[in-house]
C-alpha positions in Angstrom: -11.6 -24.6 19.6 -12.3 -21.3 17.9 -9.9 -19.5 16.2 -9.0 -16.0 18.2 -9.2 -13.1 15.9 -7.9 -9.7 16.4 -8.5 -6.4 14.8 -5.7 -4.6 12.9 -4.9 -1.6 10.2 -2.2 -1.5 8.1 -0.1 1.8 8.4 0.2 2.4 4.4 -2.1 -0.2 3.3 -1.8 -4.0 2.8 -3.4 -6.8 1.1 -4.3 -10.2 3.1 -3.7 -13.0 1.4 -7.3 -15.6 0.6 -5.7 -18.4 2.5 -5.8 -16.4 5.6 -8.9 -15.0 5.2 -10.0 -18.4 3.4 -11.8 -16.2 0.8 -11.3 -16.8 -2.9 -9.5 -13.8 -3.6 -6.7 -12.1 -2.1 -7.9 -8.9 0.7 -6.6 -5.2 -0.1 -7.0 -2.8 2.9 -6.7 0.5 2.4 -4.6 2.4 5.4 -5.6 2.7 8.8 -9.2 1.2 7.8 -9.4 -1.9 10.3 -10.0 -5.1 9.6 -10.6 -8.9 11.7 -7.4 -11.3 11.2 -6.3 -14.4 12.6 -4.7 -13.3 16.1 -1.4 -15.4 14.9 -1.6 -13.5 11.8 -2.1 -10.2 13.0 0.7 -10.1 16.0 3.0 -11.1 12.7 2.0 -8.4 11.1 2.2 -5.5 14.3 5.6 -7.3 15.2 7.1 -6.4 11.4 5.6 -2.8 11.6 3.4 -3.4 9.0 0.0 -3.1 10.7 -1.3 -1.6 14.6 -3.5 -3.0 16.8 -6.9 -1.2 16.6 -9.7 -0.9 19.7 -11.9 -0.2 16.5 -13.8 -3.1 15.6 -14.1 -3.9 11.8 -17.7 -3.3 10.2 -19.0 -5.0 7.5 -20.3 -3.6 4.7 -24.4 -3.1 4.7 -26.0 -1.5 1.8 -28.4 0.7 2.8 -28.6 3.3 5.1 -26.4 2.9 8.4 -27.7 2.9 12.1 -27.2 6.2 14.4 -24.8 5.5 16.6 -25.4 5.7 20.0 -24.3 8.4 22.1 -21.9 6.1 24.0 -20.3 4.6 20.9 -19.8 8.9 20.5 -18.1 8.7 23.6 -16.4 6.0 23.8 -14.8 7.6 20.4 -14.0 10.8 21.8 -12.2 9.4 24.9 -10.5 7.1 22.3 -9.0 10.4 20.9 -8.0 11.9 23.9 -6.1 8.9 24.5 -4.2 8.8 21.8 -3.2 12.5 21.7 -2.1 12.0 25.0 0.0 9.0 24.3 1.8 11.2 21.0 3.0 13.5 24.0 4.1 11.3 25.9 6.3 9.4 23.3 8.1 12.4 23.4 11.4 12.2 21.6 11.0 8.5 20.7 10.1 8.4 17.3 9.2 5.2 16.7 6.7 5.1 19.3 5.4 8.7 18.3 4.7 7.3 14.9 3.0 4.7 16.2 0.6 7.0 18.5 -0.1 9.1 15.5 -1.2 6.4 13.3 -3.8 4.9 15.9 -4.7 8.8 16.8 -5.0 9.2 12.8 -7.1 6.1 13.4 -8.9 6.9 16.5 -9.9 10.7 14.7 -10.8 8.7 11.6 -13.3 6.5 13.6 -14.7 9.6 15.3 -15.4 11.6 12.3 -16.8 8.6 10.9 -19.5 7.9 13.7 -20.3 11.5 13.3 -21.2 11.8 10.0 
């Protein structure tokens, strides 16, 4: 049975450990950039507040120069956005849950930008 993976950020940054990642050295992840975990891992991690769930899948690193991306990965980004800012007003005076929503729309923006050049 394969191993369910899920895609995460950390809110202020974090470092994996190898044995998760079953690399030889230990992971560090720069804030809100995303990156593939072990699902079991990864919940772990959202439950203690220390990472987000993130519809943004990780990318590895190519050297070279990157494909254009398609107008409905565009798209797909922008309506990403919208979401989010919608979901920071509606958290409203909650601030827990408005700090989440502006992480993952920090994220969301930060994804955007990128496929945009």
């Amino acid at each position: 049975m394969a191993k369910k993976e899920i895609t995460i950020a950390f809110r202020n940054g974090g470092t994996i450990p190898a044995a998760v990642l079953k690399t030889q050295k230990d992971v560090r992840v720069p804030a809100h950039e995303p990156i593939s975990v072990p699902e079991v891992y990864g919940r772990h991690l959202i439950e203690d507040r220390f990472a987000y769930e993130t519809d943004v899948k990780a990318q590895p690193s190519k050297k070279g120069s990157p494909a254009k991306p398609s107008e409905a990965d565009i798209t797909e980004a922008e309506t990403a956005v919208v979401d989010a800012r919608a979901a920071v007003e509606a958290a409203g005076d909650d601030l827990v849950a408005k700090a989440d929503a502006e992480a993952n729309l920090k994220a969301a923006e930060d994804a955007l930008a990128a496929l945009k050049g």
